[in-house]
VMD Tcl script that builds the backbone (N, CA, C; Angstrom):
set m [mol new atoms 294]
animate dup $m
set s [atomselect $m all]
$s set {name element resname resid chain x y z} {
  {N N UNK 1 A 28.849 10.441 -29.168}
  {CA C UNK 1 A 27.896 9.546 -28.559}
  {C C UNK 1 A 26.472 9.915 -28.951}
  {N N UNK 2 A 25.923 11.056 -28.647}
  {CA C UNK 2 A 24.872 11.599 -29.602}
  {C C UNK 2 A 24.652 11.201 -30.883}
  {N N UNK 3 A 25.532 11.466 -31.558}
  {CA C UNK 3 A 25.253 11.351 -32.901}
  {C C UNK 3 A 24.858 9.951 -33.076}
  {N N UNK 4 A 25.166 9.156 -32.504}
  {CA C UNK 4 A 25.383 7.415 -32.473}
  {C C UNK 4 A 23.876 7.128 -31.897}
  {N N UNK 5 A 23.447 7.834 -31.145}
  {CA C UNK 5 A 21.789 7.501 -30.379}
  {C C UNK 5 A 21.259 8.034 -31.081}
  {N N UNK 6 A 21.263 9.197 -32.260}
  {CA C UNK 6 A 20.672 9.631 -33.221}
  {C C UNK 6 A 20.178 9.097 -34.078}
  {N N UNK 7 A 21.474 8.334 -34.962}
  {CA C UNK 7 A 21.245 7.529 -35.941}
  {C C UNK 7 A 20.687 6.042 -35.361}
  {N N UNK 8 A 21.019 5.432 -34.384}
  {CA C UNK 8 A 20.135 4.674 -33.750}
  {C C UNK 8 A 18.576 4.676 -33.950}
  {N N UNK 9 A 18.219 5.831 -33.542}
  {CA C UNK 9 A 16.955 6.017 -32.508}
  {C C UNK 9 A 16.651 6.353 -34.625}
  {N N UNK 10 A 17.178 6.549 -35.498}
  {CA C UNK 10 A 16.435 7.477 -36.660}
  {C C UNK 10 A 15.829 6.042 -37.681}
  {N N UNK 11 A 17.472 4.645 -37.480}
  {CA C UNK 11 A 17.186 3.866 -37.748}
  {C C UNK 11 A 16.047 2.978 -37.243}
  {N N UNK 12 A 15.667 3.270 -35.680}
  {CA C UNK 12 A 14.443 2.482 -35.513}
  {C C UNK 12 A 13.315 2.989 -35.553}
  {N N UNK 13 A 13.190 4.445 -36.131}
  {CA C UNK 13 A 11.905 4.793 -36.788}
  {C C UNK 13 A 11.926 4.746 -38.078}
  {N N UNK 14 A 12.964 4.219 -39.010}
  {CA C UNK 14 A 12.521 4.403 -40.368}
  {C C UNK 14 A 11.903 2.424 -40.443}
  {N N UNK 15 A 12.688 1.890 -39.588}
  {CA C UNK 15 A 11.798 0.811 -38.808}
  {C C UNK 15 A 10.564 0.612 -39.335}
  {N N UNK 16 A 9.868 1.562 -37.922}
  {CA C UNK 16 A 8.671 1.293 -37.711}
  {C C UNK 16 A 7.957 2.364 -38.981}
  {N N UNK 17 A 8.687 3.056 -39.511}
  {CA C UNK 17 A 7.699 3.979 -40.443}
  {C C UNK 17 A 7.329 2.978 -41.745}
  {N N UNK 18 A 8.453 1.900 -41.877}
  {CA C UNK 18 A 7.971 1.192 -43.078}
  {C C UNK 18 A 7.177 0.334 -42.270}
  {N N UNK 19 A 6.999 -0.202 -41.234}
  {CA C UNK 19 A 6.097 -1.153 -40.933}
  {C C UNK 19 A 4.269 -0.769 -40.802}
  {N N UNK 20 A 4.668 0.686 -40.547}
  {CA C UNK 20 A 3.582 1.515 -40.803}
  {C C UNK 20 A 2.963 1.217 -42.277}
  {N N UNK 21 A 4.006 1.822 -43.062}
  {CA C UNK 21 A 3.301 1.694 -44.779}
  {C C UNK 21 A 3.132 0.207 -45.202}
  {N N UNK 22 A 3.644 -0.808 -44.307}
  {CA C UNK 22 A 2.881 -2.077 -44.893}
  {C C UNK 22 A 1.883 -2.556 -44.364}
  {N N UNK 23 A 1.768 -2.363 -43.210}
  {CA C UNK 23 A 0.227 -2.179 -42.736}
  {C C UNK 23 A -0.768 -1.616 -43.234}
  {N N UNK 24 A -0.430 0.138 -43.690}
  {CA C UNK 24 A -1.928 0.871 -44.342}
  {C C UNK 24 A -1.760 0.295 -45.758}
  {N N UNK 25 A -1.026 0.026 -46.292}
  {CA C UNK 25 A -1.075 -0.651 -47.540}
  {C C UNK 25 A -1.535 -2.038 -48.082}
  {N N UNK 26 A -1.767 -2.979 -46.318}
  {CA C UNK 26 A -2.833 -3.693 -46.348}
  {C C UNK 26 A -2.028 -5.000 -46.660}
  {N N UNK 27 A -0.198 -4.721 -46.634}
  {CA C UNK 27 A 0.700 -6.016 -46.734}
  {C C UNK 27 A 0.843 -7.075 -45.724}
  {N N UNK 28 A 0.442 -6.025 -44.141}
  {CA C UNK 28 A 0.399 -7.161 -43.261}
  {C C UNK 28 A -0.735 -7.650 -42.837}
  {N N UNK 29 A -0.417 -9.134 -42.477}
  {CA C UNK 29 A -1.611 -9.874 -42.501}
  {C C UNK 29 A -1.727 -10.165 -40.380}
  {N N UNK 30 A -3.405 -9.227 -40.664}
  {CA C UNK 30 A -3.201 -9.735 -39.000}
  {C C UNK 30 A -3.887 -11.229 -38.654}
  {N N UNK 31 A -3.803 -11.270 -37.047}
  {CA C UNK 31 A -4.355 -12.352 -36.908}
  {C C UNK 31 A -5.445 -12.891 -37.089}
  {N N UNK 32 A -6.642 -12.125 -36.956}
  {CA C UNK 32 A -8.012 -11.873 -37.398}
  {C C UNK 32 A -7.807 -12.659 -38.917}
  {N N UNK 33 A -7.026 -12.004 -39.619}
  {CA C UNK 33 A -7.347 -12.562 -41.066}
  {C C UNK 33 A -6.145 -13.407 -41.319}
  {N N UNK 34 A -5.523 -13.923 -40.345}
  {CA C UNK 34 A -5.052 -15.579 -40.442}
  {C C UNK 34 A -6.003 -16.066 -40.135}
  {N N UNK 35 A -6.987 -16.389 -39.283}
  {CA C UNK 35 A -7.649 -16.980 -38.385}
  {C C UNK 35 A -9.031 -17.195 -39.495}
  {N N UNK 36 A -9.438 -16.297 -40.334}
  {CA C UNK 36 A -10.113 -16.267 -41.549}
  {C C UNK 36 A -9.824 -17.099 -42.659}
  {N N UNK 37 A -7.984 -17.278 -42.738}
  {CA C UNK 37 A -7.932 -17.519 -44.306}
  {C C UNK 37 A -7.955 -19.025 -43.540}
  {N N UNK 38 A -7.382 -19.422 -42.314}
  {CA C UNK 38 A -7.420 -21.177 -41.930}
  {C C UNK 38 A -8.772 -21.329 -42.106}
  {N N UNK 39 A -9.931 -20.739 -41.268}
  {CA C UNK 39 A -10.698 -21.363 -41.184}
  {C C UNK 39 A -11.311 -21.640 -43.185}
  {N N UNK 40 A -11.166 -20.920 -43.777}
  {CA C UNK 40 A -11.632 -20.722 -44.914}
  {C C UNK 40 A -10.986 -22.371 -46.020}
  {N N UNK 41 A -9.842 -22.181 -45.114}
  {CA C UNK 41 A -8.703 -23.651 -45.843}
  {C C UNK 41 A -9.815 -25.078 -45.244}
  {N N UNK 42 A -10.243 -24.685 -43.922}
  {CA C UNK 42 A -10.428 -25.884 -43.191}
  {C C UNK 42 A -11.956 -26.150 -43.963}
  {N N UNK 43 A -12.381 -25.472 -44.068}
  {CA C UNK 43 A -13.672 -25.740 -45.299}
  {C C UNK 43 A -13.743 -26.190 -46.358}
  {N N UNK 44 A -12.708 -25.584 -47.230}
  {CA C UNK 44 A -12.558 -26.120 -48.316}
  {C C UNK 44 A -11.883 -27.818 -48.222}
  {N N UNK 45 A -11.449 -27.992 -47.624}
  {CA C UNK 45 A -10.973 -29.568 -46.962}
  {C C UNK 45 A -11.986 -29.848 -46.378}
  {N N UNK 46 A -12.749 -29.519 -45.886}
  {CA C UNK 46 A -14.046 -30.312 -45.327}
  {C C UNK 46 A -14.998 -30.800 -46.275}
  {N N UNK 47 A -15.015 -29.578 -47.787}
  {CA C UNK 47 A -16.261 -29.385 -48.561}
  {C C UNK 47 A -15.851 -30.676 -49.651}
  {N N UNK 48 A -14.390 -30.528 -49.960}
  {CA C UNK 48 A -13.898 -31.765 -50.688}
  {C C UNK 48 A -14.290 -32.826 -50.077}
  {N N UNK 49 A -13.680 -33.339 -49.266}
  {CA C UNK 49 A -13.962 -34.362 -48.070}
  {C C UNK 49 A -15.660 -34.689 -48.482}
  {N N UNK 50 A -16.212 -33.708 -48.277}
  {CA C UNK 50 A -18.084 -34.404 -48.065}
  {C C UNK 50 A -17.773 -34.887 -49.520}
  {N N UNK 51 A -17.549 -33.802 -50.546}
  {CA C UNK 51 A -17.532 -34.114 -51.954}
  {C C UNK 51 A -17.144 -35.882 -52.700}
  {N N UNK 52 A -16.336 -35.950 -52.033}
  {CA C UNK 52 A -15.467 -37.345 -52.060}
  {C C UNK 52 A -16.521 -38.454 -51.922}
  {N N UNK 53 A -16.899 -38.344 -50.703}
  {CA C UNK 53 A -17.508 -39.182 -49.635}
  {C C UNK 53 A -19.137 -39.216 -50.675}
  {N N UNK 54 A -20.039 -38.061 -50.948}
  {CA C UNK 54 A -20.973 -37.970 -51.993}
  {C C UNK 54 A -20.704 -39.045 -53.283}
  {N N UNK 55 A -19.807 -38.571 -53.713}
  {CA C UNK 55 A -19.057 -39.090 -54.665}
  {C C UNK 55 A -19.092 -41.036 -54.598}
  {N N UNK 56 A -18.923 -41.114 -53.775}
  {CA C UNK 56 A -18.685 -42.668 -53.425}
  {C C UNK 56 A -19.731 -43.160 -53.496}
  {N N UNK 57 A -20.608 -42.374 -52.538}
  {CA C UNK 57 A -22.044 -43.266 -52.325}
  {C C UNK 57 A -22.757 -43.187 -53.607}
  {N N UNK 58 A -22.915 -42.256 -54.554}
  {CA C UNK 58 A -23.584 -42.514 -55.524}
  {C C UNK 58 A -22.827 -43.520 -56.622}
  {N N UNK 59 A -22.090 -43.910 -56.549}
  {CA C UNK 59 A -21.154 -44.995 -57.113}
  {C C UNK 59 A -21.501 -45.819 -57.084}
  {N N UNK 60 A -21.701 -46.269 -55.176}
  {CA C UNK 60 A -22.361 -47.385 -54.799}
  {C C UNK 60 A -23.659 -47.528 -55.167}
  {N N UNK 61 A -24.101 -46.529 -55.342}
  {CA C UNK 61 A -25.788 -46.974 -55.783}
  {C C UNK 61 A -25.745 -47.387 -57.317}
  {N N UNK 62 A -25.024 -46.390 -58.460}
  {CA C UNK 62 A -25.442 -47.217 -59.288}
  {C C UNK 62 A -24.860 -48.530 -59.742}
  {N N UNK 63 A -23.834 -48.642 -58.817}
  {CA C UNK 63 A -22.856 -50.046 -58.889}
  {C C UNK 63 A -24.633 -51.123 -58.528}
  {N N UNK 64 A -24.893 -50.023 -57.427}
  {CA C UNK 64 A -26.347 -51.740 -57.143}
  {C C UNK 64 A -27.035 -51.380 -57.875}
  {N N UNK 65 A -27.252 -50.554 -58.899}
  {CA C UNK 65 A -28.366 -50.686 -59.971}
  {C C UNK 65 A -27.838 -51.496 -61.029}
  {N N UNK 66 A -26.928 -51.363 -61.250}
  {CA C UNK 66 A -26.506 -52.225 -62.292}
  {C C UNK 66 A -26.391 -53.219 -62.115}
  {N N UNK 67 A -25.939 -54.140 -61.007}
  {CA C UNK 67 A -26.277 -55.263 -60.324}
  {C C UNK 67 A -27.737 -55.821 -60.165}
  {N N UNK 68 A -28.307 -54.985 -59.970}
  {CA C UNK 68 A -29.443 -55.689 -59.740}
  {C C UNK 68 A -30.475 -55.571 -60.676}
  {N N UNK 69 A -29.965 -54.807 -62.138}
  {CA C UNK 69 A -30.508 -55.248 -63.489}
  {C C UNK 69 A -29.725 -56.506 -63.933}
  {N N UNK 70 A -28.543 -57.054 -63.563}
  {CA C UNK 70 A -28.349 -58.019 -64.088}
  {C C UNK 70 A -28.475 -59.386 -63.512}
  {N N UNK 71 A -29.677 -59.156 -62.130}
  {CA C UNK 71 A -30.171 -60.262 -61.491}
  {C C UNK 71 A -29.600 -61.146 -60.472}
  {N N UNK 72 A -28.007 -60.198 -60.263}
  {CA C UNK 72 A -27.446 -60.714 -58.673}
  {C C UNK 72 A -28.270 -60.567 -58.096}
  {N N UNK 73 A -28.178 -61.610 -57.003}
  {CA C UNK 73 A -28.621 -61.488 -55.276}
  {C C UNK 73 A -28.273 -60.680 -54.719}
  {N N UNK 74 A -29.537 -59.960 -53.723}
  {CA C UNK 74 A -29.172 -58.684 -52.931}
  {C C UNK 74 A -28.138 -59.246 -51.787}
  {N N UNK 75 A -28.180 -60.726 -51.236}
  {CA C UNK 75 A -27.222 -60.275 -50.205}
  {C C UNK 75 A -25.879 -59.989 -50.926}
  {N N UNK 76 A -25.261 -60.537 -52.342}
  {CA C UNK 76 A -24.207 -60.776 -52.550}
  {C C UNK 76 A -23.931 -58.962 -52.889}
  {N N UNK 77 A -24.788 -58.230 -53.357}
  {CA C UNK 77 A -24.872 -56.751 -53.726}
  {C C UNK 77 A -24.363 -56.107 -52.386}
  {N N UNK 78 A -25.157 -56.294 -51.452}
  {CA C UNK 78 A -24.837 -55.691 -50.036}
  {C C UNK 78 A -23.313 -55.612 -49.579}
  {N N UNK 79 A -23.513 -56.947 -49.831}
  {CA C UNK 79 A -21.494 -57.380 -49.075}
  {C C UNK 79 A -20.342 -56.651 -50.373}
  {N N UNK 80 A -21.178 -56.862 -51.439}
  {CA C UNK 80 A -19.980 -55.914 -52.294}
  {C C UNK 80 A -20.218 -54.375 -52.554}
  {N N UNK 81 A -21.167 -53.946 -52.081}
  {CA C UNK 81 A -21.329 -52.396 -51.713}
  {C C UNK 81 A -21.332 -51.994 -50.639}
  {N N UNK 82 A -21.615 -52.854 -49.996}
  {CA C UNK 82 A -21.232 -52.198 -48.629}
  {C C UNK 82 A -22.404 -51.465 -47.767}
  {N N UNK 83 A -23.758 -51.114 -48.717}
  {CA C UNK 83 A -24.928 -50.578 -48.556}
  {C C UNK 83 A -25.624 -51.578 -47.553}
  {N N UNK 84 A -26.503 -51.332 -46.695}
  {CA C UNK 84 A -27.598 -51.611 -46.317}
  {C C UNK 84 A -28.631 -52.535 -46.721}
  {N N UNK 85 A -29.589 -53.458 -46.215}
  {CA C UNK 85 A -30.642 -54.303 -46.662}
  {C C UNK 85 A -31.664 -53.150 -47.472}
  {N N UNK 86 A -31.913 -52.239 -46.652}
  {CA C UNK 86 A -32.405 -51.387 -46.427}
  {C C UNK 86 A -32.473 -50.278 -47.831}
  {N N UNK 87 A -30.992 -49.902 -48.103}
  {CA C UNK 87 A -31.091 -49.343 -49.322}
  {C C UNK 87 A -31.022 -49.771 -50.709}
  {N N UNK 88 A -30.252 -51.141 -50.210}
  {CA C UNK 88 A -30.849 -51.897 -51.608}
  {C C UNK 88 A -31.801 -52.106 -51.991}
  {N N UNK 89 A -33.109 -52.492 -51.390}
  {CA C UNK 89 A -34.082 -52.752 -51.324}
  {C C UNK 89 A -34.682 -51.820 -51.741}
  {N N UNK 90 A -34.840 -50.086 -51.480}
  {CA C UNK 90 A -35.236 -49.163 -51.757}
  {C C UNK 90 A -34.869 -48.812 -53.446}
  {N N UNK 91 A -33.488 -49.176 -53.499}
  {CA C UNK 91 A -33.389 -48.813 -54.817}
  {C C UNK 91 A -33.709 -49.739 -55.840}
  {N N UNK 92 A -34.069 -51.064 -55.886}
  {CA C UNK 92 A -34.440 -52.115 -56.510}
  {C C UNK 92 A -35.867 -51.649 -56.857}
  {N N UNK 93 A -36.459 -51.190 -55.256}
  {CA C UNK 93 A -38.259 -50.957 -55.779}
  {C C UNK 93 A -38.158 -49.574 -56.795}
  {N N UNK 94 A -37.146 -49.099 -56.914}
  {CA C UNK 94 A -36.889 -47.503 -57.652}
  {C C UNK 94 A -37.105 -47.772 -59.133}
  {N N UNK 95 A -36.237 -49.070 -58.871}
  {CA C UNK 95 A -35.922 -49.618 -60.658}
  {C C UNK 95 A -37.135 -50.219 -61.193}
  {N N UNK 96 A -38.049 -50.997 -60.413}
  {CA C UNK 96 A -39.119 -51.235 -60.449}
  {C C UNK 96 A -40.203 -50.651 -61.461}
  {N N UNK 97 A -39.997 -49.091 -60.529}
  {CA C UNK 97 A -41.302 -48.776 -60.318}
  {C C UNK 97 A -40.704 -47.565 -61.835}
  {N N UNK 98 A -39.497 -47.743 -62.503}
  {CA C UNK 98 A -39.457 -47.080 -64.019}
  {C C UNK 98 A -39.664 -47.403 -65.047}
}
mol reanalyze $m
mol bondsrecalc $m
mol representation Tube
mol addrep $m
């Protein structure tokens, strides 16, 4: 019976002795640095995301520059960009004023 709680008790420290060496060896990952690598994921999905979204709007602008070198109407520019009175208008006086 001894011998049996021996090898028991020897098996659940060689256990914890390897769980030891993957820890100082820096294999396990604690929560702290889960909680790091998500937030780090959730950024990079955020940073794309703005990226995208950047991406679009300058599209739309030179979609209305080019439009409005070729002498469409701003409302018809608006409704097909989707932009503003406001920024069309701004970027028309842009083209203007080059």
């Amino acid at each position: 019976f001894m011998d049996h709680m021996i090898k028991l008790e020897s098996q659940y420290q060689q256990e914890f002795n390897q769980e030891i060496k993957n820890w100082e060896g820096g294999t396990m990952i604690t929560y702290e640095d889960e909680l790091k690598q998500e937030a780090r994921k959730e950024g990079r999905e955020e940073g794309r995301e703005e990226g995208k979204r950047e991406g679009r709007q300058e599209e739309k602008i030179e979609i209305t520059r080019n439009l409005i070198k070729l002498g469409i109407p701003l409302d018809f520019i608006k409704k097909a960009t989707g932009l503003s009175e406001k920024k069309v208008l701004e970027i028309k006086e842009k083209l203007e004023k080059e």
